[in-house]
C-alpha positions as CSV (number, residue, x, y, z in Angstrom):
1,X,6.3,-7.3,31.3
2,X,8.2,-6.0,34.2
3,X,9.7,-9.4,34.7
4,X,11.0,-9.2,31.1
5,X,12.5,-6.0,31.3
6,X,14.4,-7.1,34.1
7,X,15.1,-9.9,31.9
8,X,16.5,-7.5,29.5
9,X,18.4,-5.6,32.0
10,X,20.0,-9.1,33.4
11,X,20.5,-9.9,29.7
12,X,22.5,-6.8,28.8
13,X,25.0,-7.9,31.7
14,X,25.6,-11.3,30.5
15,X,26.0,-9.6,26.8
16,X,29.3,-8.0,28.7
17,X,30.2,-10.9,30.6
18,X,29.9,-13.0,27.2
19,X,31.8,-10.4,25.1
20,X,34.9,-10.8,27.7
21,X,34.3,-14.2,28.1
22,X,34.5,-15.2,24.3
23,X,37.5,-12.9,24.0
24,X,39.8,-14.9,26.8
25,X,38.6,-17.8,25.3
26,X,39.8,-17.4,21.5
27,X,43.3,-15.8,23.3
28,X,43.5,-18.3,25.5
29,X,43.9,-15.9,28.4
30,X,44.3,-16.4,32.1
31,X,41.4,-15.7,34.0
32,X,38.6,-16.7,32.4
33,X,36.0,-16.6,34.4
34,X,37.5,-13.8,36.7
35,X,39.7,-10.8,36.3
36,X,39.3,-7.1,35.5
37,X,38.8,-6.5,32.6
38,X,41.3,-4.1,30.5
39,X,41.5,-2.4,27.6
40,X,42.3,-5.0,24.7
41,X,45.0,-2.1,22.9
42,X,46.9,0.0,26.0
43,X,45.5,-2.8,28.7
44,X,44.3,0.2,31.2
45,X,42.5,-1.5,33.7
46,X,38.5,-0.6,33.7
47,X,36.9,1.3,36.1
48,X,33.6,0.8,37.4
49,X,31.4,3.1,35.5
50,X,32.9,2.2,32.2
51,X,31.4,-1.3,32.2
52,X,28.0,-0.5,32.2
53,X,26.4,-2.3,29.0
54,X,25.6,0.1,26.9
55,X,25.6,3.4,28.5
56,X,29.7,3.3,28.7
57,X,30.5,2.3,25.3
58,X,27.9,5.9,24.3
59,X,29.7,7.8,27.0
60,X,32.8,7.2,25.8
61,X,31.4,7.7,22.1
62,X,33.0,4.3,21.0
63,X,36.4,4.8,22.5
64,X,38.9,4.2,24.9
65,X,39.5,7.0,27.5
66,X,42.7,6.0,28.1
67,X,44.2,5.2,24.5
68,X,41.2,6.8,22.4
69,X,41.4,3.6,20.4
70,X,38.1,3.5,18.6
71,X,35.7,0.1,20.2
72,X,34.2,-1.6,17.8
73,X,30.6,-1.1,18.2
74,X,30.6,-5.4,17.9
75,X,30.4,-4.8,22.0
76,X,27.3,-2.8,22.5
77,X,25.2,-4.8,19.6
78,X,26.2,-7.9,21.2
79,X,24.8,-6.5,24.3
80,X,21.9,-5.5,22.8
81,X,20.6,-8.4,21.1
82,X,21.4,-9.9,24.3
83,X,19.1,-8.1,26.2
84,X,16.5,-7.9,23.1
85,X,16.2,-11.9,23.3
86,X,16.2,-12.4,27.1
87,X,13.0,-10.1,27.0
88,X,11.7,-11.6,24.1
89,X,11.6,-15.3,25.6
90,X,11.1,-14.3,29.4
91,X,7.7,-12.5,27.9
92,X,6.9,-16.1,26.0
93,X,7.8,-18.5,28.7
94,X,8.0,-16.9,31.8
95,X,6.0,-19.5,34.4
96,X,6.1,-22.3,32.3
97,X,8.2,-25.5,32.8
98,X,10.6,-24.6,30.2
99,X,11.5,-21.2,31.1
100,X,14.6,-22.2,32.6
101,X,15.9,-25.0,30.4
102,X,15.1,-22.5,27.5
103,X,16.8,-19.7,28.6
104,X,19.8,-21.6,29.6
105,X,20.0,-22.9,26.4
106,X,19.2,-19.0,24.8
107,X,21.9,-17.9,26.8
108,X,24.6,-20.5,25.6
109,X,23.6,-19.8,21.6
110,X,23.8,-16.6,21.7
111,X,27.5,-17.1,23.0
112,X,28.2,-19.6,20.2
113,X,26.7,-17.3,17.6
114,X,29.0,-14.0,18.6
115,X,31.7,-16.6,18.9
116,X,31.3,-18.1,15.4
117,X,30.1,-14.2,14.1
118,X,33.3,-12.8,15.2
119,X,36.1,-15.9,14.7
120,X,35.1,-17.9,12.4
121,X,35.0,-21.5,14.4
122,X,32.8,-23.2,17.3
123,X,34.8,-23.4,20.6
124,X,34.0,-26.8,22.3
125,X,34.2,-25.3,25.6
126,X,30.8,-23.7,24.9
127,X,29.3,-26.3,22.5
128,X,30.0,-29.1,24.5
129,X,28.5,-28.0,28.0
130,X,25.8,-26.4,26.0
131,X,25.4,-30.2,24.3
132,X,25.1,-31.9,27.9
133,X,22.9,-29.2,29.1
134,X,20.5,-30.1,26.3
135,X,21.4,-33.8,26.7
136,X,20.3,-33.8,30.3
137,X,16.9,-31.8,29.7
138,X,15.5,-33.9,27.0
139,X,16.0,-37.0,29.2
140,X,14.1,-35.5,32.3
141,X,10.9,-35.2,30.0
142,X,8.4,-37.0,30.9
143,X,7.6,-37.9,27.2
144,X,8.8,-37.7,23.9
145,X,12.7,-37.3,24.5
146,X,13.3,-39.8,21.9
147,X,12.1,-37.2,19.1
148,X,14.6,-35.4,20.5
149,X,17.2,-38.0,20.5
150,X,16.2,-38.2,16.8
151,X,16.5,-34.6,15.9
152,X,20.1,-34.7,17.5
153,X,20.9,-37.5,15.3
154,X,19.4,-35.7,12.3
155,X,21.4,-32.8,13.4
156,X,24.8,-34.2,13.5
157,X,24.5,-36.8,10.7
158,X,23.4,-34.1,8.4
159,X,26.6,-31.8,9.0
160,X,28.8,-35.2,9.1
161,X,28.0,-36.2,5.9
162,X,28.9,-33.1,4.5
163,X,31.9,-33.0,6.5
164,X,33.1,-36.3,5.4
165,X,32.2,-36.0,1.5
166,X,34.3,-32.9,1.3
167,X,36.8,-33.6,3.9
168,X,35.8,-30.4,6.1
169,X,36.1,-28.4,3.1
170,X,32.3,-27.1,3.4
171,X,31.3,-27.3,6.3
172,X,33.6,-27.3,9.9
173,X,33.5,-30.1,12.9
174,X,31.9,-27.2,14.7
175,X,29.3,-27.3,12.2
176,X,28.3,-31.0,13.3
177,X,28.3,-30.2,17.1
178,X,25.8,-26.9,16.2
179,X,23.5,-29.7,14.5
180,X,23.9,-31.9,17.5
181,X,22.6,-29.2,19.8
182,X,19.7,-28.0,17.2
183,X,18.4,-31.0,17.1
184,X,18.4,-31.9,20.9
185,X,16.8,-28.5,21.6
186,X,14.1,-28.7,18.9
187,X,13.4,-32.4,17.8
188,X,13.3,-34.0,14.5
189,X,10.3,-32.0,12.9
190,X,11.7,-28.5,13.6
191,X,14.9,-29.6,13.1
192,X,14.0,-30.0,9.9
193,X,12.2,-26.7,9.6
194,X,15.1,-24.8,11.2
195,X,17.6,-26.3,9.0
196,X,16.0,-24.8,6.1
197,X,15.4,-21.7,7.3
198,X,19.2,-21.6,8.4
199,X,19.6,-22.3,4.2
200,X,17.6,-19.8,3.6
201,X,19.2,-17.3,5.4
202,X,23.0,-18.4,4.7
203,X,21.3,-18.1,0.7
204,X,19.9,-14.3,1.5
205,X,23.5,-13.1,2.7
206,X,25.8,-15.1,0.4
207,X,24.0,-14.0,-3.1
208,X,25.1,-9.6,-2.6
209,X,28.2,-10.5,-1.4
210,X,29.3,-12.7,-4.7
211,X,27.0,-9.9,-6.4
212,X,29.5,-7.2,-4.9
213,X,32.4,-9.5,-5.0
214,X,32.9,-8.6,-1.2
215,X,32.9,-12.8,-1.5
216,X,34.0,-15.7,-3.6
217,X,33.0,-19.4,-3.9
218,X,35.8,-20.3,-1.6
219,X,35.3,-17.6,1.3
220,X,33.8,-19.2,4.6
221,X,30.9,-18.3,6.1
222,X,30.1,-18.6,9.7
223,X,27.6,-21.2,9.5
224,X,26.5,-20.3,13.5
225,X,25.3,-17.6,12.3
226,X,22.4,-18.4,10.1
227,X,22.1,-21.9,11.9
228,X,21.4,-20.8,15.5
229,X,19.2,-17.6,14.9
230,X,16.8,-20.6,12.8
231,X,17.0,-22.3,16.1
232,X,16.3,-19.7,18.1
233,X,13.2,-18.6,15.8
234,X,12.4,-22.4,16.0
235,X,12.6,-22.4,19.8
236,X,10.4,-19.6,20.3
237,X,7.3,-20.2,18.1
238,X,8.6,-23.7,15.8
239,X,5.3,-25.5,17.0
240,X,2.8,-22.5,14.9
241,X,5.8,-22.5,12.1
242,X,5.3,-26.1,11.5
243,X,1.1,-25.9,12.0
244,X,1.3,-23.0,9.2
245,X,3.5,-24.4,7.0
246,X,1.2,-28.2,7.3
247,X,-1.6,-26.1,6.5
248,X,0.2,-24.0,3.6
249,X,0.6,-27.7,2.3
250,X,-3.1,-28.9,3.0
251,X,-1.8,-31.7,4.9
């Protein structure tokens, strides 16, 4: 448990890092990787001690010292969760063989989730490395990396076909790299699972919004963000999800 909270701690900070990082990356700003980071409205340069995940954003009661702009509290939830999951999995999987290749691949879906949460669309800086990453794990296993294979397959065929039938009018091309990488990371039977659940989910939001007409038939839905918290769920206990739900059936 110590080990997880610092897990938490060290997730916080990467929940900043991300939140600039997916910023410079929809603007297409210099410095991606580097660079102080400034306010996004009067571009005041930050000072130390108000980049502290969390604690600055309540310090500074949600604004800007400089401008007094209002920041939208998007920052410290994303920071948050960040730091929520990174405990959540260190306390699974910490010592096991797939402590690292899991929370590599935690680490690059939250991104992709925020990303897709906040704009809409999949950046293929992100998805792509994450794909590789996931590429190059399931072929170091000793056994079984061709379920994997298959779920990847599974994955990205069953976003293509949609894509293709309605000429990307239901679901996005960053759609069919999120079911590439759900599939590599979880394999064909919980790929399955998970892309029910992400139904399931995507079904639970969209039904009060066209209730409240906050949405119509034609508004777009971030699919990355019912698709990769089923994968995460999936990733984290998938294996007693699909031993309940075979014994649910009898089977």
């Amino acid at each position: 448990m110590i080990i997880a909270f610092y897990a938490f701690l060290i997730g916080l900070v990467l929940g900043s890092f991300s939140s600039v990082l997916i910023h410079r990356l929809h603007f297409d700003e210099k410095g991606i990787l580097w660079g102080r980071s400034r306010c996004p409205y009067c571009k005041t340069q930050l000072a130390p001690h108000q980049l502290i995940p969390l604690l600055s954003w309540l310090w500074q009661r949600g604004k800007c010292s400089a401008c007094e702009v209002r920041i939208s509290s998007f920052y410290p939830l994303l920071e948050l969760i960040f730091g929520l999951v990174f405990f959540v999995f260190t306390a699974q999987f910490f010592g096991t063989s797939t402590f690292w290749p899991l929370i590599v691949s935690v680490f690059f879906l939250l991104i992709l989730f925020f990303y897709d949460v906040r704009f809409l669309e999949v950046d293929r800086r992100i998805s792509w490395p994450a794909i590789a990453l996931a590429l190059g794990w399931i072929f170091f296993r000793a056994e079984g990396w061709e379920l994997y294979a298959l779920g990847g397959i599974i994955g990205f065929a069953f976003y293509g076909i949609q894509y293709a039938l309605s000429r990307g009018k239901w679901v996005g091309a960053g759609d069919m790299e999120l079911g590439l990488l759900l599939g590599l990371l979880l394999g064909w039977k919980l790929t399955l699972g998970a892309l029910f659940v992400a139904y399931i989910l995507g079904t639970l939001v969209a039904i009060p919004l066209l209730i409240t007409k906050k949405a119509t038939g034609k508004t777009a839905l971030p699919m990355g963000a019912f698709l990769i918290p089923a994968t995460l769920l999936f990733l984290y206990s998938g294996d007693q999800i699909w031993a309940w739900y075979m014994g649910f059936l009898g089977i």
